[in-house]
C-alpha positions as a printed NumPy array, in Angstrom:
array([[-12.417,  86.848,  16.97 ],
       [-14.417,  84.643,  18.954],
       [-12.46 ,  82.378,  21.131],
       [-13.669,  78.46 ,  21.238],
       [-16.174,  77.341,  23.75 ],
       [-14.271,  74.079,  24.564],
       [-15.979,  71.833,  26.787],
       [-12.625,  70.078,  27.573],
       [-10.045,  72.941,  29.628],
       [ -7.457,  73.954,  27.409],
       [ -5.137,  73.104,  30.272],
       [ -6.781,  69.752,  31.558],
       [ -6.829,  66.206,  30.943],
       [ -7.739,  65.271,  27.596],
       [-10.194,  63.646,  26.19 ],
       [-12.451,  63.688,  28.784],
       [-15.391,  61.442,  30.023],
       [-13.5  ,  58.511,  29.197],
       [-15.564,  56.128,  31.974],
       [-18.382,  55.601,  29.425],
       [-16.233,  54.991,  26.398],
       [-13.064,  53.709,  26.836],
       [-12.207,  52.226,  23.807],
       [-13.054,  55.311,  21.693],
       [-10.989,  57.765,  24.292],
       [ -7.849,  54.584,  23.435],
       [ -8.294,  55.694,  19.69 ],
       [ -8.708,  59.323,  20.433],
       [ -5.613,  59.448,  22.479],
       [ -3.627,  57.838,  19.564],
       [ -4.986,  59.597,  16.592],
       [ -4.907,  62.968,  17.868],
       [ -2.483,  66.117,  16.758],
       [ -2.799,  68.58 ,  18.879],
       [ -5.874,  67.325,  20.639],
       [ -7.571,  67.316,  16.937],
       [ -9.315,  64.516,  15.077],
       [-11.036,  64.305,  12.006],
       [-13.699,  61.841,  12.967],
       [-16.292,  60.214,  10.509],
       [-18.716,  57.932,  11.604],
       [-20.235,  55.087,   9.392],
       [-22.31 ,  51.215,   9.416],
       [-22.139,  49.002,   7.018],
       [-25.019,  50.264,   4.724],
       [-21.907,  52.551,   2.847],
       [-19.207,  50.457,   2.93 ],
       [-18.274,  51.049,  -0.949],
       [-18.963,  55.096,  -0.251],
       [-16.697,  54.69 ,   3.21 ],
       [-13.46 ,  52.323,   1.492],
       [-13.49 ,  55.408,  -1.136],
       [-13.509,  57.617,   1.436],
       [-10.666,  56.175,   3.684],
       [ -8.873,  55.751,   0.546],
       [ -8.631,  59.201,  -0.199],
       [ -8.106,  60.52 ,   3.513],
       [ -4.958,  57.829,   3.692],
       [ -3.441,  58.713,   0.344],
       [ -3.384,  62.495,   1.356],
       [ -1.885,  62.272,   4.349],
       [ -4.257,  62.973,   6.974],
       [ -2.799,  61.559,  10.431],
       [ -5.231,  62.373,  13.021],
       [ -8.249,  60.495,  10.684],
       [-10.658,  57.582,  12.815],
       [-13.991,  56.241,  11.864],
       [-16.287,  55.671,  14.83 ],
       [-18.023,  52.218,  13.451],
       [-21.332,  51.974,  14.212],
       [-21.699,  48.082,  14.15 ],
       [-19.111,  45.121,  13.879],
       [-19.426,  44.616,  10.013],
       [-17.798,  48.236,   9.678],
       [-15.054,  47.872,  12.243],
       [-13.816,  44.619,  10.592],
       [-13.92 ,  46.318,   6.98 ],
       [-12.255,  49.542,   8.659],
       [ -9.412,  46.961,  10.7  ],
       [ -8.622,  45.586,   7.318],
       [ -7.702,  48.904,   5.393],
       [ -5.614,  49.784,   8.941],
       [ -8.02 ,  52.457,   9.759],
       [ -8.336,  53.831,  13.409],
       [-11.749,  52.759,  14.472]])
């Protein structure tokens, strides 16, 4: 097998180039299992498409889930269904 080119050392601080986005490395940080996240990213043009969406992700369990919002309409809908964003 082919081992993973991480761009982040296995053994180093983690996330990394936090300086530029510091809110999304906050989320990150809190989301994360094991240094994974299943991230989706979104704006309001698929709100209907994206509630579905979170619906499902929440009601199976998945505990390392964010949505990066792309504008403020999303991250309000997102805050309101307690979704990491």
């Amino acid at each position: 097998t082919k081992p993973l080119d991480l761009i982040a050392p296995a053994d180093g601080p983690w996330p990394v180039n936090c300086a530029e986005l510091p809110e999304l490395c906050e989320v990150v940080k809190k989301v994360a299992v094991g240094r994974a996240v299943m991230a989706a990213v979104s704006n309001s043009n698929i709100l209907q498409m994206l509630g579905q969406f979170v619906d499902v992700v929440q009601k199976v369990g998945v505990p390392n889930f964010l949505v990066v919002a792309l504008d403020e309409r999303t991250k309000q809908f997102l805050d309101g269904r307690g979704c990491p964003s």
